[in-house]
PDB file of N, CA, C and O in Angstrom, chain B, residues numbered from 101:
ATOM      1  N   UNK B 101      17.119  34.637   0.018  1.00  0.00           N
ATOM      2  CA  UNK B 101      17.275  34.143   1.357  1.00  0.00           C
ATOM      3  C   UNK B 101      18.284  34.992   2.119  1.00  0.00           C
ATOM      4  O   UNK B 101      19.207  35.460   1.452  1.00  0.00           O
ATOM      5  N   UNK B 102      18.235  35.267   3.475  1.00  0.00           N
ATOM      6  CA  UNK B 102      18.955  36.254   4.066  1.00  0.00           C
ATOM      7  C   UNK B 102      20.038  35.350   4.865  1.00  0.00           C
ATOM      8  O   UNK B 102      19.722  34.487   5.684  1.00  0.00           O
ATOM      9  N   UNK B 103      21.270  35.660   4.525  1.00  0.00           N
ATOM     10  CA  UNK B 103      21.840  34.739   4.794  1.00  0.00           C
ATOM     11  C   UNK B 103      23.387  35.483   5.882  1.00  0.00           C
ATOM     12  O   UNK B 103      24.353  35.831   5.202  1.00  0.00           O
ATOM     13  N   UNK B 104      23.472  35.615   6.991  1.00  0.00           N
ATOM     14  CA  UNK B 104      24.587  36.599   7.950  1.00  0.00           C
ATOM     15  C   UNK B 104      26.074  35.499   7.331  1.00  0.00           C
ATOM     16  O   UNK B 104      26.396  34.394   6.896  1.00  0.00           O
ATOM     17  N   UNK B 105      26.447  36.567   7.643  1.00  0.00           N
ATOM     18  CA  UNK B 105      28.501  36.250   7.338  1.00  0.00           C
ATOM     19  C   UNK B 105      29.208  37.152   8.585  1.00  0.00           C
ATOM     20  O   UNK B 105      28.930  38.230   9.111  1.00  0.00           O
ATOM     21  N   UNK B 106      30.307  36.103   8.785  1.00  0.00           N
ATOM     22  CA  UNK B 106      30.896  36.529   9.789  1.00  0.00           C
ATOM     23  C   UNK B 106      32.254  36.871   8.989  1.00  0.00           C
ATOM     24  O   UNK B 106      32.870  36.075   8.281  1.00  0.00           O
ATOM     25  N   UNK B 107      32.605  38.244   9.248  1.00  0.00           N
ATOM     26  CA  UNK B 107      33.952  38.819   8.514  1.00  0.00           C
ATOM     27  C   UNK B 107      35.154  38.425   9.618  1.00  0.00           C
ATOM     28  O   UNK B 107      35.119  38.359  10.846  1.00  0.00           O
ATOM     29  N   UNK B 108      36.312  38.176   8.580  1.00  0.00           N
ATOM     30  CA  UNK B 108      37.822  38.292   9.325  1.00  0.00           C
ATOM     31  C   UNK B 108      38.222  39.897   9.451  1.00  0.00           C
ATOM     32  O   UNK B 108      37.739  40.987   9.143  1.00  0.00           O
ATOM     33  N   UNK B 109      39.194  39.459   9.982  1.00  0.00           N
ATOM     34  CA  UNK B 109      39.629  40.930  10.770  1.00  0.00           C
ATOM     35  C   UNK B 109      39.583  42.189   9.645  1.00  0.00           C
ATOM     36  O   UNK B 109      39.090  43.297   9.850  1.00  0.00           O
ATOM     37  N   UNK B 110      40.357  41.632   8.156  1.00  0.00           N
ATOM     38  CA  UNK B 110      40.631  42.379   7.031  1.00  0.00           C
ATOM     39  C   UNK B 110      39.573  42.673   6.773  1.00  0.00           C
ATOM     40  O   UNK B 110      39.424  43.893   6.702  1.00  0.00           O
ATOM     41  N   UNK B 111      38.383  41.870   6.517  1.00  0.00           N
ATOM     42  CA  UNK B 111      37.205  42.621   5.684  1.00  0.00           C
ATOM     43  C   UNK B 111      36.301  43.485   7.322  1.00  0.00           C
ATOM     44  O   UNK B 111      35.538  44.451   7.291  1.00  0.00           O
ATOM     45  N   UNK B 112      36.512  43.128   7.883  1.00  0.00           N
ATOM     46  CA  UNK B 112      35.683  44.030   9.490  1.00  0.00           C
ATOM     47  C   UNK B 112      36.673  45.180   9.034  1.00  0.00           C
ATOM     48  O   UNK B 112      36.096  46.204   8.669  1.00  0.00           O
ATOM     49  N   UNK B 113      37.582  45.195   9.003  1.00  0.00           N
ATOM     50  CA  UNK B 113      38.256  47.461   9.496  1.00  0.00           C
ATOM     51  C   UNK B 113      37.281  47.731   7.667  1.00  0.00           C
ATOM     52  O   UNK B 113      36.535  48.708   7.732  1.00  0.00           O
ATOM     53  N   UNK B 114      37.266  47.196   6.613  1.00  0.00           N
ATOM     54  CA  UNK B 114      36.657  47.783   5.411  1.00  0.00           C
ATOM     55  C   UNK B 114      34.943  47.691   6.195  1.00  0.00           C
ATOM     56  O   UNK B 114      34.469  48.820   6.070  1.00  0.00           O
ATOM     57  N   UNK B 115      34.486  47.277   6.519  1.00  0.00           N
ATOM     58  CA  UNK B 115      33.073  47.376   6.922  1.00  0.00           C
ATOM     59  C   UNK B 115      32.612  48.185   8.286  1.00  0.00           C
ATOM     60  O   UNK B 115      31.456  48.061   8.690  1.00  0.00           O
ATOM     61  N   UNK B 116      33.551  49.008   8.967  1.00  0.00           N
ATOM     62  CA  UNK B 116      33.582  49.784   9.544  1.00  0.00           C
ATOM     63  C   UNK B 116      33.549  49.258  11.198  1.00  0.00           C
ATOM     64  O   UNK B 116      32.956  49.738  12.164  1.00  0.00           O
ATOM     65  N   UNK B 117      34.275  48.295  11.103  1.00  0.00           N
ATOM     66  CA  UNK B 117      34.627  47.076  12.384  1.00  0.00           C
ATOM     67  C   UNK B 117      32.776  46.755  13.273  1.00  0.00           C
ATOM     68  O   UNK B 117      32.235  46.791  14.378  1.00  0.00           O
ATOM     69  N   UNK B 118      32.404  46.383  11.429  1.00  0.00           N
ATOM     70  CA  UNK B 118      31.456  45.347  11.808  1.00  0.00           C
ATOM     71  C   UNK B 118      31.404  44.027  11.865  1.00  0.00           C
ATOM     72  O   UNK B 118      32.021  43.623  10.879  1.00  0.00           O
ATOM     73  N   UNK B 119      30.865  42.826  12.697  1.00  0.00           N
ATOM     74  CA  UNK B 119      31.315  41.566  12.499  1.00  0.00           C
ATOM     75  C   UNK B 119      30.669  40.822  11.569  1.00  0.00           C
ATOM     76  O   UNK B 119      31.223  40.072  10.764  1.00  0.00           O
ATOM     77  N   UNK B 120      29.158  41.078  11.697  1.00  0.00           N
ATOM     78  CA  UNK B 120      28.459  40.519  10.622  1.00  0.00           C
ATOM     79  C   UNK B 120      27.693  41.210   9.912  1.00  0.00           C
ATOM     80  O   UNK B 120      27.076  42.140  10.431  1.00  0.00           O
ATOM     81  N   UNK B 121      27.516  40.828   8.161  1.00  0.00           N
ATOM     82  CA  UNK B 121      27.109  41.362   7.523  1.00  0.00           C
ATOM     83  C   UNK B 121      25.534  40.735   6.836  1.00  0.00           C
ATOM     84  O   UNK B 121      25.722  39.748   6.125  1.00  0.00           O
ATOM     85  N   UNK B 122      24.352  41.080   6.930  1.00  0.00           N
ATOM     86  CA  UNK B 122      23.356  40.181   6.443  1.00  0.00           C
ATOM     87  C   UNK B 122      23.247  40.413   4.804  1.00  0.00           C
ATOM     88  O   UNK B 122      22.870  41.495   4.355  1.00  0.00           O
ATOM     89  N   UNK B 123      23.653  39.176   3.859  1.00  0.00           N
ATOM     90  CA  UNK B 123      23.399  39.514   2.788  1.00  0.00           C
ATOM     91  C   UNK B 123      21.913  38.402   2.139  1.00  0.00           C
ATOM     92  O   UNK B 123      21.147  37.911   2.968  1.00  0.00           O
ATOM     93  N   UNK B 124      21.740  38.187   0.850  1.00  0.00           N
ATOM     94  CA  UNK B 124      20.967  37.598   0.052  1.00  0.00           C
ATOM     95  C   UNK B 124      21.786  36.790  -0.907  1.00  0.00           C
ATOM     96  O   UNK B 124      22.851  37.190  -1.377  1.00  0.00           O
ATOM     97  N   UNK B 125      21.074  35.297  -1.250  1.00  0.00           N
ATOM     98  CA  UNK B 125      21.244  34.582  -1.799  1.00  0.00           C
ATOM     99  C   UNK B 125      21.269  33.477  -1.616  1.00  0.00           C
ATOM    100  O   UNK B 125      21.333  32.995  -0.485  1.00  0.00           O
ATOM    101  N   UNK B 126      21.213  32.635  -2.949  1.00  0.00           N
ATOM    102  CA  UNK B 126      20.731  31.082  -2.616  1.00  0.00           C
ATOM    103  C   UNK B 126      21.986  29.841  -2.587  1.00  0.00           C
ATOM    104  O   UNK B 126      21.811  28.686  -2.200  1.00  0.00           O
ATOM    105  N   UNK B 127      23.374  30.468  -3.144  1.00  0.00           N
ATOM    106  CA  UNK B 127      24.594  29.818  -3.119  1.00  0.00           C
ATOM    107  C   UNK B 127      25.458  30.642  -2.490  1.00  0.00           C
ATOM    108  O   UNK B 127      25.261  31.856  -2.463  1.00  0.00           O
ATOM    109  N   UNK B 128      26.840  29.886  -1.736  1.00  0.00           N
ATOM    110  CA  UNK B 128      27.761  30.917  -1.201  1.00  0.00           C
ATOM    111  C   UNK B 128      28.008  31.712  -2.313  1.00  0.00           C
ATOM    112  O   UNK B 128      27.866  32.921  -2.127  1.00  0.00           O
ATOM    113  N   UNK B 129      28.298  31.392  -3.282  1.00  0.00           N
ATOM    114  CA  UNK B 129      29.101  32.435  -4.649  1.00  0.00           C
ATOM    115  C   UNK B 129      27.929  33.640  -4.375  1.00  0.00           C
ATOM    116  O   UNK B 129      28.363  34.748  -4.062  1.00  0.00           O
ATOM    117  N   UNK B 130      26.856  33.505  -4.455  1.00  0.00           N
ATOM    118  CA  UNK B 130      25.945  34.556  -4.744  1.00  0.00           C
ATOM    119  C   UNK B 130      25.674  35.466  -3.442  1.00  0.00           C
ATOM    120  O   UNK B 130      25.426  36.664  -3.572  1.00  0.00           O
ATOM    121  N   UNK B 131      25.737  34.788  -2.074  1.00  0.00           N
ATOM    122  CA  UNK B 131      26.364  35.834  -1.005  1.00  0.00           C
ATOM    123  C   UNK B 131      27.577  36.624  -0.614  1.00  0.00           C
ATOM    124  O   UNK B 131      27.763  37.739  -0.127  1.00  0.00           O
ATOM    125  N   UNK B 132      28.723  35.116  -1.215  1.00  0.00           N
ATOM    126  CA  UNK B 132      29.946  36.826  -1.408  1.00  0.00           C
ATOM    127  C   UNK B 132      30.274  37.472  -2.770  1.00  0.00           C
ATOM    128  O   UNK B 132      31.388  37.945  -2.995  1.00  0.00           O
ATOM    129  N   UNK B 133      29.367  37.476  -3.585  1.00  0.00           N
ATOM    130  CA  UNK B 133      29.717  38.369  -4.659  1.00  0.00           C
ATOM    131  C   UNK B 133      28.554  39.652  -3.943  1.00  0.00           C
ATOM    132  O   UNK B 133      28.821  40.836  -4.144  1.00  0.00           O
ATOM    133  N   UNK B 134      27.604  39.361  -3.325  1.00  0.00           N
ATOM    134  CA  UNK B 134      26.499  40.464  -2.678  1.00  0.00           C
ATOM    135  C   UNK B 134      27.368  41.207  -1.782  1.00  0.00           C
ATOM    136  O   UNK B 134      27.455  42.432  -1.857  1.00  0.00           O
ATOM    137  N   UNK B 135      28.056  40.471  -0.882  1.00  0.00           N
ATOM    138  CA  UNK B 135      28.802  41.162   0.150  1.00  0.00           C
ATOM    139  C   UNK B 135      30.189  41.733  -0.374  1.00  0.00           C
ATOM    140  O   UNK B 135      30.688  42.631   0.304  1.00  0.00           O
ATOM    141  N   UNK B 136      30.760  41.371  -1.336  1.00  0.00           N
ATOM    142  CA  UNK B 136      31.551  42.595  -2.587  1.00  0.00           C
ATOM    143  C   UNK B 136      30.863  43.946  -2.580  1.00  0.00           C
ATOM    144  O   UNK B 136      31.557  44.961  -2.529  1.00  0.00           O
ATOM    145  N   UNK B 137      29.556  44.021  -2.627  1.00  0.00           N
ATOM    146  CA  UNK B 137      28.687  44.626  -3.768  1.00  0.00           C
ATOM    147  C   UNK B 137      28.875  45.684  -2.382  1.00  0.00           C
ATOM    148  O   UNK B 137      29.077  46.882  -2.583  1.00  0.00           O
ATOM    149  N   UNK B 138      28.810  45.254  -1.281  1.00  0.00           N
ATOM    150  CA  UNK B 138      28.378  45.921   0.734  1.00  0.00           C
ATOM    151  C   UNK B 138      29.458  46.727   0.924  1.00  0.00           C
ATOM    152  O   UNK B 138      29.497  47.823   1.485  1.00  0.00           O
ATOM    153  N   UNK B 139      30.292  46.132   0.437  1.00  0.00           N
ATOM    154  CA  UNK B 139      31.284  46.729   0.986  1.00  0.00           C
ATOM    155  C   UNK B 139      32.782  46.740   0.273  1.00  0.00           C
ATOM    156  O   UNK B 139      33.592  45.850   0.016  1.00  0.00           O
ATOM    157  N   UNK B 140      32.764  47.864   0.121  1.00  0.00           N
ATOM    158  CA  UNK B 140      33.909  48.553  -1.269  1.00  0.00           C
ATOM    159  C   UNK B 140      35.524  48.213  -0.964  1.00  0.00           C
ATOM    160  O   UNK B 140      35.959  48.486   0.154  1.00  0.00           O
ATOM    161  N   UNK B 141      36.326  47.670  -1.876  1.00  0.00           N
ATOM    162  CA  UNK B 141      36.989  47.418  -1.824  1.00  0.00           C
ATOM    163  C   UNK B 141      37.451  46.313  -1.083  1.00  0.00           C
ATOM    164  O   UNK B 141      38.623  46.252  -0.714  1.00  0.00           O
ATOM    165  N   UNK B 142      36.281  45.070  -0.735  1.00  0.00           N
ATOM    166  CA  UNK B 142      36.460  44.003  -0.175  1.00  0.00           C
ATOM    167  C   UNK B 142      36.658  43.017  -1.353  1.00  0.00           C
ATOM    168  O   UNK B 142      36.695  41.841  -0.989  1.00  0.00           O
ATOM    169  N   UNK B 143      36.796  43.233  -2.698  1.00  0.00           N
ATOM    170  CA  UNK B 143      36.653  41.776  -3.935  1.00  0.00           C
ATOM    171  C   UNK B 143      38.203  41.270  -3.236  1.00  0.00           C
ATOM    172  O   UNK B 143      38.407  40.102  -2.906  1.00  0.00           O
ATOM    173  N   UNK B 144      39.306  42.462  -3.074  1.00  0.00           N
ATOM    174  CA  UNK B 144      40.209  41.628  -3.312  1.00  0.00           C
ATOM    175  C   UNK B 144      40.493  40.567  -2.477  1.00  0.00           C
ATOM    176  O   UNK B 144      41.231  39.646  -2.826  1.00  0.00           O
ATOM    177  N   UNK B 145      39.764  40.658  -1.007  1.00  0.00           N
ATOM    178  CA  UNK B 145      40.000  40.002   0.028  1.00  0.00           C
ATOM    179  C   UNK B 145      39.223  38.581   0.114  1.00  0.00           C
ATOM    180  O   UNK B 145      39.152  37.590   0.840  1.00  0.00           O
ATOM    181  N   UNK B 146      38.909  38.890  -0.590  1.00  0.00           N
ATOM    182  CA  UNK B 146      37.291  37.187  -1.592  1.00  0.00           C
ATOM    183  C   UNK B 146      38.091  36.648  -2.004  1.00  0.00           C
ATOM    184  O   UNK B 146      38.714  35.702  -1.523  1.00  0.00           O
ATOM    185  N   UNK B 147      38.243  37.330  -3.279  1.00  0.00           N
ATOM    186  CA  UNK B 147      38.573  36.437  -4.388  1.00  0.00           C
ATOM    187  C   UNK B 147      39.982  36.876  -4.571  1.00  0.00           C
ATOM    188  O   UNK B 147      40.588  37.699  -3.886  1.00  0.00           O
ATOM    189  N   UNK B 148      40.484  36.098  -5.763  1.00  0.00           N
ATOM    190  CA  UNK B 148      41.987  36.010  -6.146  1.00  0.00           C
ATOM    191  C   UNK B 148      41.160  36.408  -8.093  1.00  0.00           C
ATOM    192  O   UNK B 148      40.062  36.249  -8.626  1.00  0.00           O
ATOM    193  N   UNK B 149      42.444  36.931  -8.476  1.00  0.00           N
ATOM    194  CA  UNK B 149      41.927  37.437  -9.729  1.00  0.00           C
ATOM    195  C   UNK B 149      41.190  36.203 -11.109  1.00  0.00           C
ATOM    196  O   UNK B 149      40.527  36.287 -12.143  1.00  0.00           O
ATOM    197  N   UNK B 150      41.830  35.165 -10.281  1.00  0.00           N
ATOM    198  CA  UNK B 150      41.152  33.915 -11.258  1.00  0.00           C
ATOM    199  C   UNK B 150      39.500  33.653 -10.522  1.00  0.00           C
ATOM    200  O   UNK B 150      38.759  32.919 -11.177  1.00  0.00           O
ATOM    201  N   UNK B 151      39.110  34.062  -9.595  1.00  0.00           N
ATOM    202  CA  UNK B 151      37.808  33.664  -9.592  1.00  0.00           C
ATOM    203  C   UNK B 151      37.487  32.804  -8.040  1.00  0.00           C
ATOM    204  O   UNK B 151      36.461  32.458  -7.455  1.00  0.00           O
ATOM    205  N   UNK B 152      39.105  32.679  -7.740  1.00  0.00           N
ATOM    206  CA  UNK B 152      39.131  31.547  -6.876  1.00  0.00           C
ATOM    207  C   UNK B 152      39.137  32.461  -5.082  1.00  0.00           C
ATOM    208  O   UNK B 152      39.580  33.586  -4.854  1.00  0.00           O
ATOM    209  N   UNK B 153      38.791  31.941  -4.546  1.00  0.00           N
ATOM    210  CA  UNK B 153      38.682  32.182  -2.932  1.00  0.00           C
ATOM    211  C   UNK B 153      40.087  32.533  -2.329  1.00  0.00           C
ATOM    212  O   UNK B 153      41.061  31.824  -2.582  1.00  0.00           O
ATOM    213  N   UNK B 154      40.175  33.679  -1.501  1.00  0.00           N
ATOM    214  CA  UNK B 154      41.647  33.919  -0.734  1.00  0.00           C
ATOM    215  C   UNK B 154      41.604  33.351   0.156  1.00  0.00           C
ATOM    216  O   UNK B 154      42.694  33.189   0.704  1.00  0.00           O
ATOM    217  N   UNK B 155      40.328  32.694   0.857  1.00  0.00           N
ATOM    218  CA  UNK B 155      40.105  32.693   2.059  1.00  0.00           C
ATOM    219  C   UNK B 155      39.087  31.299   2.308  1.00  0.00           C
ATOM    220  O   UNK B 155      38.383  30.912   1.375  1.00  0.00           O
ATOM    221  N   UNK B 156      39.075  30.600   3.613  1.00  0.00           N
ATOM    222  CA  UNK B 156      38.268  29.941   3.472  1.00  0.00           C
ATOM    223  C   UNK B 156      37.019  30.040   4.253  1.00  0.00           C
ATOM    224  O   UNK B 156      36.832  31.163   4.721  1.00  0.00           O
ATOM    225  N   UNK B 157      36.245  29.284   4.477  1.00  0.00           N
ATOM    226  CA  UNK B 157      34.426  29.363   5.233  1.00  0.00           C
ATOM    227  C   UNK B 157      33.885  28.382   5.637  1.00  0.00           C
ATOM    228  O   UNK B 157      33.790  27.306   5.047  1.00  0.00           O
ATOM    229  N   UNK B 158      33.478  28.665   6.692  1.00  0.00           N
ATOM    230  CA  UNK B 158      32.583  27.362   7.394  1.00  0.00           C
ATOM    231  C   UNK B 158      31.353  28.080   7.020  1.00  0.00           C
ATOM    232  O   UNK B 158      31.218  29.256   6.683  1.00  0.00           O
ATOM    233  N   UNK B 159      30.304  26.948   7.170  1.00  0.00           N
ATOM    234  CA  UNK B 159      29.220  27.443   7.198  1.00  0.00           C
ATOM    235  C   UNK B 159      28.364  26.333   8.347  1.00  0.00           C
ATOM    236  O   UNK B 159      28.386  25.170   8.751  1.00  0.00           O
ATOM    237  N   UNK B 160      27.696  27.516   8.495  1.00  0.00           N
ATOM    238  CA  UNK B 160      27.256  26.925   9.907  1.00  0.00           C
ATOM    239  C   UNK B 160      27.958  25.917  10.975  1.00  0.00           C
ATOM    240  O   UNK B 160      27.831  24.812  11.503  1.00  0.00           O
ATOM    241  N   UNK B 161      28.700  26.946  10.928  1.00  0.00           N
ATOM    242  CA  UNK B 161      30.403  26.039  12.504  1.00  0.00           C
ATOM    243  C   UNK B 161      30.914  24.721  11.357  1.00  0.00           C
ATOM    244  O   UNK B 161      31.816  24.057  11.868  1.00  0.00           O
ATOM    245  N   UNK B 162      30.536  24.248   9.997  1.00  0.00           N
ATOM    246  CA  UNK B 162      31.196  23.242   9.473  1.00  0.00           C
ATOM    247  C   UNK B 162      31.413  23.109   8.693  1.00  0.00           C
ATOM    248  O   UNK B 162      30.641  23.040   7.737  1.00  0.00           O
ATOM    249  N   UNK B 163      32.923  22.970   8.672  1.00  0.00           N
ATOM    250  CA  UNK B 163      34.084  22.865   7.697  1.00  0.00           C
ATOM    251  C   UNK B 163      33.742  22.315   6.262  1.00  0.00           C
ATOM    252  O   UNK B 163      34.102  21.145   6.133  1.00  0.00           O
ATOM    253  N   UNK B 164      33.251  22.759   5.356  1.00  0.00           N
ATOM    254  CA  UNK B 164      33.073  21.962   3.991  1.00  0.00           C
ATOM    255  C   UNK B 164      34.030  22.131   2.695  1.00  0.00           C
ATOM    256  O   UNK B 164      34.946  22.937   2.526  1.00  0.00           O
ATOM    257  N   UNK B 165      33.617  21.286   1.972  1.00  0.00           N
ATOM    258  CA  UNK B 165      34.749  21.547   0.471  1.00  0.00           C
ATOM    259  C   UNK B 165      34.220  22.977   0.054  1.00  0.00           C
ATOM    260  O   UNK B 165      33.126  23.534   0.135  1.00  0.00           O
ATOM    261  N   UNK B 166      35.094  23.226  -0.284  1.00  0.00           N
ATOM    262  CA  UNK B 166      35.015  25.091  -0.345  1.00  0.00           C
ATOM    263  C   UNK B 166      34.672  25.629  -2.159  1.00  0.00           C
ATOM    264  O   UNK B 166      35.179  26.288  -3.067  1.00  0.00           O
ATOM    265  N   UNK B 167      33.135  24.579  -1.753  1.00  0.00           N
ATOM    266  CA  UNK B 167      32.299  24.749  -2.973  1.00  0.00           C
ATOM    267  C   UNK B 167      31.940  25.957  -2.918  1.00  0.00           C
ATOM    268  O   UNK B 167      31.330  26.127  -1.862  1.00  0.00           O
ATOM    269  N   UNK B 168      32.030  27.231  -3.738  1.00  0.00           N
ATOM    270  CA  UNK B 168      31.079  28.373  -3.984  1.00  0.00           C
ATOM    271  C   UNK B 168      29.859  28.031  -5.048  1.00  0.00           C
ATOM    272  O   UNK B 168      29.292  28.852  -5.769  1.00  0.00           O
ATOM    273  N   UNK B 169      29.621  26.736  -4.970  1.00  0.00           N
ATOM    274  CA  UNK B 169      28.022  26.495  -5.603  1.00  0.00           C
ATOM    275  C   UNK B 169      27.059  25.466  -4.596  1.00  0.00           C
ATOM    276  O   UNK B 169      26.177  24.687  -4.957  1.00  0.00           O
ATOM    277  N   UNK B 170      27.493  25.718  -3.380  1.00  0.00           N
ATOM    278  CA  UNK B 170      26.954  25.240  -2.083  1.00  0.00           C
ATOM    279  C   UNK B 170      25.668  26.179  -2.016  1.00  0.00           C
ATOM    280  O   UNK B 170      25.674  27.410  -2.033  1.00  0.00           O
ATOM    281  N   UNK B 171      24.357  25.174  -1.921  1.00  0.00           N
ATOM    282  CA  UNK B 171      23.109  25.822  -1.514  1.00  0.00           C
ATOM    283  C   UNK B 171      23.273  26.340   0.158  1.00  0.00           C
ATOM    284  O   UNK B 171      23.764  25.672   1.068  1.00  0.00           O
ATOM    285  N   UNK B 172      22.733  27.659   0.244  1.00  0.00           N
ATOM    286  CA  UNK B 172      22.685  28.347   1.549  1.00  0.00           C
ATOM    287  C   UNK B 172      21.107  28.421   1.718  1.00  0.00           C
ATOM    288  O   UNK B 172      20.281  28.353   0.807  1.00  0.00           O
ATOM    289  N   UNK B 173      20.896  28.554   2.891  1.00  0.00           N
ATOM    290  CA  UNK B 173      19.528  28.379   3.257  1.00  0.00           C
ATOM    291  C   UNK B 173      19.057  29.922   4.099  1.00  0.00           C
ATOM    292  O   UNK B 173      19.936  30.605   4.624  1.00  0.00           O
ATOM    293  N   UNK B 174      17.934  30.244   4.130  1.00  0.00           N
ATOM    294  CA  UNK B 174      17.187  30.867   5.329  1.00  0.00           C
ATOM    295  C   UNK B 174      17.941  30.879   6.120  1.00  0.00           C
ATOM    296  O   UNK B 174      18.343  29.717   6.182  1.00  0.00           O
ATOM    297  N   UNK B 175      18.773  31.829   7.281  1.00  0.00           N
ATOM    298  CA  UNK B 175      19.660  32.452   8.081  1.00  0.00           C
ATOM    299  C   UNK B 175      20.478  31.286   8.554  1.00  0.00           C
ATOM    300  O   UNK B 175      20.773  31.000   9.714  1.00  0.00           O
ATOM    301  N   UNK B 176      20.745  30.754   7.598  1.00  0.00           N
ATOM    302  CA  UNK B 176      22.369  30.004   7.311  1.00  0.00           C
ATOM    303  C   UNK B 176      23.585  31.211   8.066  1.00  0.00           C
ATOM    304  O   UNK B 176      23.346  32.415   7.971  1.00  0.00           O
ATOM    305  N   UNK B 177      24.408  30.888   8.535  1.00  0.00           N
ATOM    306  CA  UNK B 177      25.858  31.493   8.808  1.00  0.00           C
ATOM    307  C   UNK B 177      27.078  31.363   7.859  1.00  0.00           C
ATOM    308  O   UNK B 177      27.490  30.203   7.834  1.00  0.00           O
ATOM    309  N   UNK B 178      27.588  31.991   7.281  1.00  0.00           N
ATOM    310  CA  UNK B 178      28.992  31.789   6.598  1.00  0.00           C
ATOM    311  C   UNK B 178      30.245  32.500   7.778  1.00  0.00           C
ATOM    312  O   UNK B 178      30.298  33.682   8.119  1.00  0.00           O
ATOM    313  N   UNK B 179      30.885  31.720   8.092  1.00  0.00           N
ATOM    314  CA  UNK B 179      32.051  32.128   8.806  1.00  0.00           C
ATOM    315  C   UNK B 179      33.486  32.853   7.500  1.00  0.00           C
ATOM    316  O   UNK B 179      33.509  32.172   6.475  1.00  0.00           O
ATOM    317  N   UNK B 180      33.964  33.395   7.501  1.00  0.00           N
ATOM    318  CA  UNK B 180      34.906  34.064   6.881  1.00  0.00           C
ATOM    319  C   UNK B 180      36.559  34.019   7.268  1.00  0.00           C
ATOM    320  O   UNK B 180      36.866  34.923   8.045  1.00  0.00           O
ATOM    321  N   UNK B 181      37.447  33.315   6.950  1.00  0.00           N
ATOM    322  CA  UNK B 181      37.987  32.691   7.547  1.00  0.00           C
ATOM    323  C   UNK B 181      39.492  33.148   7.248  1.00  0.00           C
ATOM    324  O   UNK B 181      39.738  32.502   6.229  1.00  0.00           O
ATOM    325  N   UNK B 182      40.650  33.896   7.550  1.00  0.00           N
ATOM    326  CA  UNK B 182      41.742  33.932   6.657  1.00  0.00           C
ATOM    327  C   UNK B 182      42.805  33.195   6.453  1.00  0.00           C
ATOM    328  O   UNK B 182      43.377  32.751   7.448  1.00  0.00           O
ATOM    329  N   UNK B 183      43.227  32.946   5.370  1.00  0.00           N
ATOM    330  CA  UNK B 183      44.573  31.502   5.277  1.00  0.00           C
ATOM    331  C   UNK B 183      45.903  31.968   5.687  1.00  0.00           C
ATOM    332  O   UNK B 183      46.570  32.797   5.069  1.00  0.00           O
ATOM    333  N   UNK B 184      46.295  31.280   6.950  1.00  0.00           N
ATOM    334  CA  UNK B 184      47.528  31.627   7.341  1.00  0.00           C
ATOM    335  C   UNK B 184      48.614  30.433   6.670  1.00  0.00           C
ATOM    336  O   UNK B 184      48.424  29.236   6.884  1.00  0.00           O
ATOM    337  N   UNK B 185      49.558  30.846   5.987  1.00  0.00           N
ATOM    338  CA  UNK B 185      50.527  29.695   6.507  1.00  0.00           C
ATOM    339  C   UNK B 185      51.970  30.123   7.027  1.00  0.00           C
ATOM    340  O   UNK B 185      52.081  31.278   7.439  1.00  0.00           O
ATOM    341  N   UNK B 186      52.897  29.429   7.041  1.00  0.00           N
ATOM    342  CA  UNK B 186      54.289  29.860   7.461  1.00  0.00           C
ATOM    343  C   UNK B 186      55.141  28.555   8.139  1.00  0.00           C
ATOM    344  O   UNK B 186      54.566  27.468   8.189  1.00  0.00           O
ATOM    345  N   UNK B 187      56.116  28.647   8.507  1.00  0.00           N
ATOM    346  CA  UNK B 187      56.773  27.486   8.908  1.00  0.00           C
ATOM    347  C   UNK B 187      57.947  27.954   9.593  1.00  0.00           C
ATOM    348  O   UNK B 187      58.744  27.147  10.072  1.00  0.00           O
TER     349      UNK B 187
END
């Protein structure tokens, strides 16, 4: 299933300040491990070395538990999202 992602600022300058990327697959896990695959030197900005997400994602404009075994559909959207905090 072809499924577009919308990159944060960090993974757009690695993708050559593109915004969206069309990848394949039937779960989020399996579209951003594809969009790893797109674009080099983006794992670290995914994932954290345990497996786990740096970052979070809407999909389709809505906010969900930030399951990476969430079914994605036929030109579904993943938003790409980066975690700020500070105080």
């Amino acid at each position: 299933m072809s499924v577009k992602i919308k990159l944060n600022l960090p993974l757009m300058r690695l993708a050559g300040n593109r915004e969206i990327i069309e990848v394949t697959g039937s779960t989020v896990r399996e579209c951003l491990n594809e969009l790893v695959k797109q674009i080099p030197g983006s794992e670290r900005h995914v994932f954290n070395a345990d497996g786990s997400l740096t970052l979070l994602f809407l999909l389709n404009n809505e906010a969900i538990k930030q399951d990476l075994d969430q079914p994605v559909f036929e030109n579904d959207e993943l938003w790409l999202l980066s975690i700020v905090s500070g105080g």
